[in-house]
C-alpha positions in Angstrom: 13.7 17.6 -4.9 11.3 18.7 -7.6 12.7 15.4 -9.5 11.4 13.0 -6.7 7.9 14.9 -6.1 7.4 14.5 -10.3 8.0 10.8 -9.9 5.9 10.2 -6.3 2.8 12.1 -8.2 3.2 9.7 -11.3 1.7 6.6 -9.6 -0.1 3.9 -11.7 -3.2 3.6 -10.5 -4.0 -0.3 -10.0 -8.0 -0.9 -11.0 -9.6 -3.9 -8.7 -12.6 -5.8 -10.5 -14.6 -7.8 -8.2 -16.3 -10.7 -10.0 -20.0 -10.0 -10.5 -21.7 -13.3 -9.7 -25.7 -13.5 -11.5 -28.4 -15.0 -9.3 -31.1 -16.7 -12.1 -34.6 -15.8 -11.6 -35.9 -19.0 -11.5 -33.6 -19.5 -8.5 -35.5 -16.9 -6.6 -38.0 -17.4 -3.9 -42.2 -17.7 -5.1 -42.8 -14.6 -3.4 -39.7 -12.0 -5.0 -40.9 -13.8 -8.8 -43.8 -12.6 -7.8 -43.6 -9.1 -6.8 -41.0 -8.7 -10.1 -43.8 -10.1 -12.4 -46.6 -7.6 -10.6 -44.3 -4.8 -11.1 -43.2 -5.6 -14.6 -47.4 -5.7 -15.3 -47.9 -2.2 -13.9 -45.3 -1.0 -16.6 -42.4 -0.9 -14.1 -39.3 0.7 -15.9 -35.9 -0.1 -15.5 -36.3 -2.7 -13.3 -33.1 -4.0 -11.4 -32.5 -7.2 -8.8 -29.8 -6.9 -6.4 -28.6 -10.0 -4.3 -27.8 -8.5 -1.0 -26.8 -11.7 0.8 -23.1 -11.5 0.6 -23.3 -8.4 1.6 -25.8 -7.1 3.6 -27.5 -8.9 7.0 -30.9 -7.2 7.2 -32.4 -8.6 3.7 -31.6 -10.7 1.3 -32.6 -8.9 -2.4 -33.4 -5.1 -3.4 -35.8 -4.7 -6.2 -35.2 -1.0 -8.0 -38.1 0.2 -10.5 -39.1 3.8 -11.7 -42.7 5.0 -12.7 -43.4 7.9 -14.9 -45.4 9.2 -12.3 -46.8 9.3 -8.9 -50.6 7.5 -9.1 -47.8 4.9 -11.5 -46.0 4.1 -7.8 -48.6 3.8 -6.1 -50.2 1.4 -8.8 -47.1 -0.6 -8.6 -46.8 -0.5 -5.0 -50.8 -1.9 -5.0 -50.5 -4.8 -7.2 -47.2 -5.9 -5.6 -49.3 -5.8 -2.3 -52.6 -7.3 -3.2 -51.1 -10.1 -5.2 -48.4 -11.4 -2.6 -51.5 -11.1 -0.2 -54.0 -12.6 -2.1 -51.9 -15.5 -3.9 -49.5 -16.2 -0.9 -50.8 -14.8 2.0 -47.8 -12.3 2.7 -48.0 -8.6 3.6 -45.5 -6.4 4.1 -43.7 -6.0 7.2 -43.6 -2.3 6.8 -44.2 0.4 3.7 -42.8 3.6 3.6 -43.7 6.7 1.2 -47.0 5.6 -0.3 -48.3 9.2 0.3 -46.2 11.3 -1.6 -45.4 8.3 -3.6 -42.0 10.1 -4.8 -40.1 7.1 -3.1 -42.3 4.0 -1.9 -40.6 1.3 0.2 -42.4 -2.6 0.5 -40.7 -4.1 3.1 -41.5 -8.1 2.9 -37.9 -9.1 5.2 -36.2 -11.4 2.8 -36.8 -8.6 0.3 -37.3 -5.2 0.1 -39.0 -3.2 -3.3 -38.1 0.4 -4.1 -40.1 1.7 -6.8 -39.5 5.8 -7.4 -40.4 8.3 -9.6 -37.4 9.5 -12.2 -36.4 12.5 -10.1 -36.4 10.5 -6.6 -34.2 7.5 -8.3 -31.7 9.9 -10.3 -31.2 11.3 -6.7 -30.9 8.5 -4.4 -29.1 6.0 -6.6 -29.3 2.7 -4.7 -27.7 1.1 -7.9 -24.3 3.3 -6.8 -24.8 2.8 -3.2 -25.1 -1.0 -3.5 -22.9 -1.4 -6.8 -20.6 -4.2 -4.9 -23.8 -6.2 -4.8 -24.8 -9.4 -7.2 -27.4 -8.8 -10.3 -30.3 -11.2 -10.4 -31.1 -12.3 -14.3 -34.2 -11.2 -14.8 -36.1 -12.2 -18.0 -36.2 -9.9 -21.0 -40.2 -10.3 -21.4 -40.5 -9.0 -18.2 
């Protein structure tokens, strides 16, 4: 008996990879180059584009940046909203967090932007939550 349990515990474990297709940056809409370029000149840090679509029905793309502190996120979260506003006439639907600026959420519908402080992004980890979605190239001089 002891024999059989040795062998039933002894499994090889069988590792799936699921192909990680990139979306280019140029491929992206006006408005989401936007918002990426507005956050990358606030000094955004570790900036990351996920490409919900295959995935996920209620948007489209995730943008994930950090700030090194709270008046940074709400900086961030400013530019992102003046610009799209001024240059293409889009607000967001709804923004979450701008307050206590530990977590602030621009909700623009095809795209949604999530800028933290470190603490707040170490803690939440979208990147692990949504690791089966696509990476969007972005440029390295952003």
């Amino acid at each position: 008996m002891e024999e059989l349990q040795e062998k039933s515990l002894q499994r090889e474990s069988v590792k799936i990879e699921i192909p990680q297709v990139k979306t280019k940056f140029e491929d992206l809409d006006e408005d989401l180059r936007l918002a990426i370029r507005c956050a990358a000149d606030k000094k955004a840090e570790k900036m990351v584009a996920l490409d919900l679509r295959s995935i996920a029905s209620f948007t489209e793309f995730f943008v994930i940046c950090s700030a090194t502190n709270q008046r940074q996120v709400q900086a961030i979260a400013d530019e992102i909203t003046e610009q799209l506003k001024k240059q293409l006439r889009q607000s967001p639907v709804r923004t979450e967090g701008y307050s206590a600026a530990e977590w602030v959420l621009l909700d623009f519908g095809d795209f949604v932007i999530h800028i933290f402080d470190k603490d707040a992004r170490d803690f939440y980890d979208l990147e692990r939550l949504w690791r089966d979605a696509g990476r969007v190239e972005l440029p390295l001089d952003i």
